[in-house]
C-alpha positions in Angstrom: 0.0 0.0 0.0 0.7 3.9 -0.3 2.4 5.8 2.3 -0.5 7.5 4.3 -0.4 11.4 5.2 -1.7 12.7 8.5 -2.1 16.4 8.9 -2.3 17.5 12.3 0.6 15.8 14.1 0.0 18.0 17.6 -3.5 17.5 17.8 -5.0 14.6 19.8 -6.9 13.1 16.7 -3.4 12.9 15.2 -1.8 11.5 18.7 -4.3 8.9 19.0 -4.1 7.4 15.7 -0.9 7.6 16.1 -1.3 5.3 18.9 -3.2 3.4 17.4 -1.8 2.8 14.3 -0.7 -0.5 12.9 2.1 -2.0 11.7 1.6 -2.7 8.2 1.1 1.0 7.6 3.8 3.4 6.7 2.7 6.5 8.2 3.5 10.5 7.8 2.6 12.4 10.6 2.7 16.3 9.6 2.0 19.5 11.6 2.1 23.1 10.3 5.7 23.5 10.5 5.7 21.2 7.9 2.8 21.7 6.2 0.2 25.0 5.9 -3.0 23.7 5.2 -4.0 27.1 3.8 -0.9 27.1 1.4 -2.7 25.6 -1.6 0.6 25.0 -3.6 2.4 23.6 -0.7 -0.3 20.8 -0.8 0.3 20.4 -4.1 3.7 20.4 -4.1 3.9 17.3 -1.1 1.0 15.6 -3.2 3.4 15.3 -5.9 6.7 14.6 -4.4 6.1 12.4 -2.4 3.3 9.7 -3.8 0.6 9.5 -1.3 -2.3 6.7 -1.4 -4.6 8.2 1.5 -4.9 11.3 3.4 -6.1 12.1 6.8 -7.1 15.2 7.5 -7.2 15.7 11.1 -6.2 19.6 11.1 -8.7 22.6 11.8 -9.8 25.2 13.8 -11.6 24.3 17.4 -12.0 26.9 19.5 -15.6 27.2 19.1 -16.4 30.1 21.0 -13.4 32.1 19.2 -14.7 31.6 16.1 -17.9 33.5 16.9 -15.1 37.0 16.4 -12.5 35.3 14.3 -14.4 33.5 11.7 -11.9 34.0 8.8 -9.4 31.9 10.8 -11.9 29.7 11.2 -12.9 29.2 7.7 -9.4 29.8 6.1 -8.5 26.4 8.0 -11.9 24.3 8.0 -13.1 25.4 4.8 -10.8 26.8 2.1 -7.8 24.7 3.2 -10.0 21.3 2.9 -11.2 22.5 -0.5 -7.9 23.0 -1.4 -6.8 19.6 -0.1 -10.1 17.7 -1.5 -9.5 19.9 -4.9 -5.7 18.3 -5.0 -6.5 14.7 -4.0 -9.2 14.2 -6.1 -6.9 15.2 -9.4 -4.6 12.8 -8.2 -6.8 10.1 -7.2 -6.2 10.2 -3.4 -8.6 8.7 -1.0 -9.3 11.8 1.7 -10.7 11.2 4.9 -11.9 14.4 6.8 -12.9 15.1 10.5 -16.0 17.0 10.6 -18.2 17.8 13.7 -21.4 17.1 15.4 -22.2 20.8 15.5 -22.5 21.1 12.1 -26.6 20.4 13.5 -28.9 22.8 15.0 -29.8 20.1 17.9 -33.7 20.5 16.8 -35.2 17.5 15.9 -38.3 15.6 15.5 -39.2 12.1 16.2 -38.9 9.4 18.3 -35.1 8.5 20.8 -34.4 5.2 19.7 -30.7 5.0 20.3 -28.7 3.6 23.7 -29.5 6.3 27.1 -28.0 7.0 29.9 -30.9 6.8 33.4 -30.3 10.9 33.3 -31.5 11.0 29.7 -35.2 9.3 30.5 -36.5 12.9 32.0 -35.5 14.5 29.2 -37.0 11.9 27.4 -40.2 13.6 26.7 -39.0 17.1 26.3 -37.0 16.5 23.5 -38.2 14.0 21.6 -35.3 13.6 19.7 -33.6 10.6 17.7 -30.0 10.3 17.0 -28.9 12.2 13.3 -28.2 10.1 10.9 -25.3 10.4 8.2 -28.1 11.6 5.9 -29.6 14.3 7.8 -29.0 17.6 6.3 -26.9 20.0 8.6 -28.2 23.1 10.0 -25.1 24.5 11.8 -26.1 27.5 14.5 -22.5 28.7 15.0 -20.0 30.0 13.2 -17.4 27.0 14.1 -20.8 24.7 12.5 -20.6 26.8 9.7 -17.1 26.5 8.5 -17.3 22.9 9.4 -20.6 22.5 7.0 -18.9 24.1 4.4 -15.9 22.0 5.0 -17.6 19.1 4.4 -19.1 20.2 1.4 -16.1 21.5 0.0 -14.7 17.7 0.3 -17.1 16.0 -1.3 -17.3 18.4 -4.2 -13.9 19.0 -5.3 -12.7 15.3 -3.9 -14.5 13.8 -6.8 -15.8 10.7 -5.2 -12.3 9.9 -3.6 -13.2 12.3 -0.4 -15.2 11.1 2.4 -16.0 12.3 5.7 -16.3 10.9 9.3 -18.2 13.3 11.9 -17.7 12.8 15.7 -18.7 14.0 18.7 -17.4 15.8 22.2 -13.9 14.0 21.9 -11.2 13.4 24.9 -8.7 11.8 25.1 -5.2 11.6 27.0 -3.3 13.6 24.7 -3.8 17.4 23.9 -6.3 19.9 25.3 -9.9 18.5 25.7 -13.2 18.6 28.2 -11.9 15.6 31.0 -8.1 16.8 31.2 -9.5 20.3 32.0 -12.3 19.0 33.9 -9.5 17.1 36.0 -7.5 20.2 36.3 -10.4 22.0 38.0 -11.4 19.6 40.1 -7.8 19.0 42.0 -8.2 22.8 42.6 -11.2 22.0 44.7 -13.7 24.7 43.4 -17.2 23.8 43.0 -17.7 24.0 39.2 -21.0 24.5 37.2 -21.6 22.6 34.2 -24.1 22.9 32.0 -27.1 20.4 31.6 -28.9 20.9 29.1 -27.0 20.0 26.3 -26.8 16.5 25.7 -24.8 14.5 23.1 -22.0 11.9 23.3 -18.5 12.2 24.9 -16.3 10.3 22.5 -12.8 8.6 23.2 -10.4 9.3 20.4 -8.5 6.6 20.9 -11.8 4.6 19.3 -12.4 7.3 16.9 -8.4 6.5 15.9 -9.1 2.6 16.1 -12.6 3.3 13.5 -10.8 5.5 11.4 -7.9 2.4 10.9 -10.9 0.3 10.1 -12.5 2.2 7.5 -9.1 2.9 5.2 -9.7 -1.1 4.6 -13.4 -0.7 3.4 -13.1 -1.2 -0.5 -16.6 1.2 -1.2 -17.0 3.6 1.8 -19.8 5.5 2.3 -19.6 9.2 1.4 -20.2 10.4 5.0 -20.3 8.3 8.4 -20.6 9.1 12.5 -18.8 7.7 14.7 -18.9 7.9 18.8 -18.6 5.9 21.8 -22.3 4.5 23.0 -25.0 6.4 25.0 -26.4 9.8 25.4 -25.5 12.0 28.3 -25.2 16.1 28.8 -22.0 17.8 30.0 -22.9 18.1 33.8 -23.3 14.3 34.1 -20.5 13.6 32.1 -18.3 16.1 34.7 -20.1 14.1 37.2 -19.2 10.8 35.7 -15.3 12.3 35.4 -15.4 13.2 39.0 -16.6 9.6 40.6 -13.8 7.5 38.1 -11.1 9.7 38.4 -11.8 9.5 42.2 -11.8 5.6 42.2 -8.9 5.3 40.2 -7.0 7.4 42.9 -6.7 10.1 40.0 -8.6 12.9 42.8 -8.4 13.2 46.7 -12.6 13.6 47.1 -15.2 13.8 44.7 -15.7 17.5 42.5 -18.2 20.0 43.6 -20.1 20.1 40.7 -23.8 21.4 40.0 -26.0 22.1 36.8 -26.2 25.5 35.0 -28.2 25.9 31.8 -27.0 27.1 29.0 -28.6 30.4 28.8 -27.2 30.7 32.7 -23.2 29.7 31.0 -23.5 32.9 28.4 -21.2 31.1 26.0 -20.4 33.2 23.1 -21.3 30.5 20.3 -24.4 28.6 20.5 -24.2 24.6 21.2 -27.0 22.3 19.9 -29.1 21.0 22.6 -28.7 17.6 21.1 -26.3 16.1 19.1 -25.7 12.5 19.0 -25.1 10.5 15.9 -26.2 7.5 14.4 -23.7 5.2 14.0 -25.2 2.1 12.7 -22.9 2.1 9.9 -20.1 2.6 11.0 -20.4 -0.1 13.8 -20.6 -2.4 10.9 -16.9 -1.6 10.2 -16.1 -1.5 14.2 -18.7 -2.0 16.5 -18.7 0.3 19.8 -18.5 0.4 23.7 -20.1 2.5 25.9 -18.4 6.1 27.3 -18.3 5.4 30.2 -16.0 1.8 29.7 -14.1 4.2 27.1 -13.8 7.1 29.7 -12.5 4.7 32.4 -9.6 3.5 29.6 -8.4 7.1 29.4 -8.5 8.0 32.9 -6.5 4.3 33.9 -3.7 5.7 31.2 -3.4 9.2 32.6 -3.2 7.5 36.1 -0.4 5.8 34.7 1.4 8.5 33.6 1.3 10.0 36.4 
């Protein structure tokens, strides 16, 4: 096979594919230093040089709430740079898989819950009446970050001429890099009560198993065009903090359980606006690799950061 290019190398999508990369695969693993997404020609130039088989896109911008005030950065890097990168693959014939985002919906949906729940999801139950978005399900992005991830997407599957394909997640962690438990961890060894919002409710997704999926899917022969893929079960951010708290505790990880009580999101005042539900279908792509629940998945990552001390 190919040599396979990874852009992103800091990030903890890059880190964790890293770690969970096999063998058989020879592997590129390239930041910006190397390589400026937004430099058109500069993709174009590595395309050439050095004979690629697959790409992996796992660069962009994240800092949702930024984005609400710096949205050209925002769309320079999740939008015109993946256009350019879809735009030079496709040419080339180069299989493209890009990272795209559960926020790219408006969390206002219709229907019936028929996916796994958490105990704290039943009251809810009723008030939202909401099912799990499908890979099919047309976006309706409500912040700007949505937005340039929406277009992203689009961008890809236009100009990668059927050789682009995209893989949307949700609410990742993960031991490496900057992310919701290794903050919420940080906080809670300070001993503060915290408030955490509870009325947005999604999945929290390990990206070690995102990294293990995305492994998986480079050997499907006819991918689908667009896929989801998260850990199991449905749960907002306050009981995922709580959930952080009482494992981390266990595990020796905290002294005494966090402070921690619910907030709304009106009551938070962040700057961008969240979807009030987010979780993904993901029947597809448990046909390639099926799933565990986050909680089992959150346990793995907080056992490898007690490890590391």
């Amino acid at each position: 096979m190919k040599p396979i290019l990874v852009i992103g190398r800091h990030g903890q999508v890059s880190q964790a594919l890293n770690a969970t990369q096999p063998d058989c695969y020879q592997v590129d693993y390239l930041g910006r230093e190397a390589l400026d997404v937004r430099d058109s020609q500069a993709i174009k130039r590595l395309l050439e040089q050095q004979g690629y088989g697959l790409v992996i896109n796992a660069s962009g911008y994240t800092q949702v709430d930024a984005a609400e005030t710096d949205s050209q950065a925002a769309f320079a890097l999740n939008h015109l740079a993946v256009k350019a990168l879809a735009e030079h693959c496709g040419k080339r014939s180069i299989r493209l898989i890009h990272l795209s985002s559960d926020y790219v919906y408006d969390g206002v949906f219709d229907g019936v819950f028929d996916g796994v729940f958490d105990e704290a999801f039943k009251g809810e139950l009723d008030k939202q009446h909401c099912q799990p978005y499908r890979p099919t399900d047309t976006p309706n992005p409500l912040s700007r970050y949505g937005e340039s991830k929406w277009h992203g997407e689009q961008a890809a599957l236009e100009y990668g001429l059927g050789h682009a394909f995209i893989v949307r997640t949700s609410w990742l962690y993960s031991p490496f890099g900057h992310n919701f438990v290794k903050t919420m961890l940080t906080l809670m060894r300070q001993g503060k009560p915290l408030k955490i919002v509870d009325d947005q409710w999604g999945t929290p997704t390990s990206a070690i198993t995102l990294g293990q999926f995305i492994w998986q899917l480079i050997q499907v022969t006819k991918p689908e065009p667009i896929y989801h893929w998260s850990d199991l079960g449905v749960t907002s951010w306050y009981e995922f903090a709580r959930q952080i708290s009482d494992s981390a505790y266990a595990l020796g990880l905290l002294d005494k359980p966090a402070n921690i009580s619910p907030i709304s999101t009106q009551e938070y005042g962040a700057p961008a606006p969240r979807p009030h539900y987010s979780a993904l279908d993901t029947s597809s792509s448990q046909a390639i690799l099926p799933a565990k629940r986050w909680q089992d998945n959150l346990i793995q990552v907080l056992q490898q950061l007690a490890k590391e001390g």
